[in-house]
C-alpha positions, 0 to 999 in steps of 0.5 A: 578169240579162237571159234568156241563150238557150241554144245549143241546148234541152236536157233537165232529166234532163241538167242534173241529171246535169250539177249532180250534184243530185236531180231532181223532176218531169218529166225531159224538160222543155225548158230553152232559157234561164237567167233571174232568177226576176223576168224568167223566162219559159217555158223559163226555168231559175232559180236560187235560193239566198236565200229572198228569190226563192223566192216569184218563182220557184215563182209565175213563169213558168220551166219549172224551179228549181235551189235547196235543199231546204230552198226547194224547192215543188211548183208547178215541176220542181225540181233539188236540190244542197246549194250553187245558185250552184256548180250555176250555175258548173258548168252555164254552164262546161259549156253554154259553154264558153271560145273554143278556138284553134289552134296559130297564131303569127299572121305580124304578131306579133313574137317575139323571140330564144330564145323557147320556146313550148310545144304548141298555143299561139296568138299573135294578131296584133301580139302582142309576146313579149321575148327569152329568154321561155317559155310553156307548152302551150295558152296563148294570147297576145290580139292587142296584148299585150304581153310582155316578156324573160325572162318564164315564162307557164305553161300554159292560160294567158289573156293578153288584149290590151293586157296588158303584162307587163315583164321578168322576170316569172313567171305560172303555170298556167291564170293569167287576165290581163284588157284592159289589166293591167300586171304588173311595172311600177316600183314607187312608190319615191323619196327626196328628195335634198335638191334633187328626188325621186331615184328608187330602182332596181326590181330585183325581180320579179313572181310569180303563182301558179297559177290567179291570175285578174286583172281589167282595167286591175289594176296590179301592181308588181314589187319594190324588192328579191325579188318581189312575190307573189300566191298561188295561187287568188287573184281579183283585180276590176277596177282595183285597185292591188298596189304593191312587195313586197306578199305575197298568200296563196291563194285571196283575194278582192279587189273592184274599187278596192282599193289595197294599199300598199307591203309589205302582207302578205296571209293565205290566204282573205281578203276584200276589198270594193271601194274597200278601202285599205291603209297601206304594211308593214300585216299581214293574218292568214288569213280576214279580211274586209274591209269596202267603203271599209275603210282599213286602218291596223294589222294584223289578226288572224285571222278578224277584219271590220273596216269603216270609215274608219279601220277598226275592228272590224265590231262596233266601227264598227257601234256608232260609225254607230249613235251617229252616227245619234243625234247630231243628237237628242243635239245638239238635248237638249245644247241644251236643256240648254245654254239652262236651266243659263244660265236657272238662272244667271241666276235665280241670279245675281238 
């Protein structure tokens, strides 16, 4: 990352107090940025948590290191905590925090009829919100979102612009919706007819749980029938697709890219890497990884990786691109194989 310049110069002593770690060196030393170690410069506070970069940080020109105890050199002020890039989170939340907004509904937006609203929140202008629709305290509604009928937005929500989010859905606290997310929209679901493919009705819904963060442009689909989920904690990238009566449990992770099919039934703590795909009723246990471009065809069992395409084991498919890697060599000796049994058939033959 590029230099961030702090709002104003503050103390290393305070940024300790802030990270809760265990300062050595000067206290009064003066932090006016956050840097990588390779491009830090003088007043730059660092962050190390691999030992790929102690050796840059220690050596460049920044004022202080945040790191392990285990990295720590004597050449800087350092910071101690048993977990850096958790230091990194808290400082940033606390040096800046979110935009705050008034208690303002804006006179271009339109709201509908029976619309309950709670304390301190703000519509922005053009926003729509549906009939019959609630929405909690301190929530905040960006310009152009829209939102539909009956709909229940908990409170300290974010719904950012051009989010829709269709009738009936349900969001629930401090629940991050970013540009352009559509929540509730009519699931992938046809029957062929015998002349054309007839469409079966969408008459589920959405539920997101609390503290659910959303990216940009993500699609989520409401369900044939009951609802389609996504668990509390769960943190979802850019781009990805959630299709009908998919069940995500808490505090999952999925990258940007990642398709989940019709059903697919997600455990508590899973990982998704980007570009992930995965077939339609596909069961996935508790604390399973998922490779990037995995395409998962069978169900998974707990703790478990699984990488590939089809996806198999880690351990499975690392051995398989270890063979792939020999194969021209093995393609080059059958060759050679091939041309002596022919000259032994010959000399045979004669």
């Amino acid at each position: 990352m590029a230099r961030t310049n702090l709002p104003s110069p503050i103390p290393l002593k305070l940024i300790c107090e802030i990270v809760n770690g265990k300062l050595v060196g000067d206290p009064e030393t003066l932090v006016t940025g956050i840097s990588e170690p390779q491009t830090a410069q003088t007043g730059d506070l660092v962050f190390v948590w691999s030992k790929t970069f102690v050796e840059q940080a220690f050596t460049s020109k920044a004022s202080a290191v945040i790191t392990l105890e285990e990295f720590v050199r004597p050449e800087k002020p350092h910071i101690i905590v048993t977990n850096p890039r958790l230091a990194m989170a808290v400082l940033l939340e606390a040096l800046f925090p979110p935009t705050t907004f008034p208690a303002q509904i804006s006179q271009t937006a339109v709201i509908g009829e029976n619309v309950k609203l709670g304390e301190k929140v703000f519509v922005g202008d053009y926003a729509v919100i549906g009939d019959d629709t609630v929405i909690g305290d301190g929530t905040v509604v960006y310009p152009h979102a829209y939102i539909g009928k009956r709909v229940r937005i908990g409170s300290q929500c974010r719904i950012y612009p051009h989010v829709t989010i269709y009738d009936g859905v349900t969001i629930g606290d401090r629940v991050i919706v970013h540009a352009g997310a559509v929540i509730g929209k009519e699931g992938f679901g046809f029957v062929w007819d015998g002349e054309r493919y007839r469409r079966i009705p969408q008459v589920g819904t959405v539920v997101i749980e609390d503290d659910v963060e959303i990216g940009a442009n993500v699609c989520i689909d409401k369900a044939t029938l009951g609802e389609t989920r996504i668990g509390k904690g769960t943190k979802i990238d850019n781009l990805v697709q959630i299709a009908h009566n998919c069940i995500l449990g808490s505090h999952c992770v999925l990258a940007g890219q990642v398709g989940l099919a019709g059903s697919v039934q997600v455990g508590n703590k899973v990982m998704m890497g980007g570009q992930v795909g995965i077939s339609d009723h596909v069961q996935i246990a508790d604390e399973v990884v998922l490779l990037a471009k995995s395409g998962l065809m069978d169900n998974a069992p707990p703790k478990t990786q699984w990488a590939g395409y089809p996806a198999r084991t880690r351990m499975q498919w690392l051995r398989i691109e270890a063979a792939l890697n020999e194969l021209p060599d093995a393609l080059k000796l059958l060759r050679q194989i091939e041309k002596r049994v022919e000259a032994l058939e010959k000399t045979v033959r004669s």
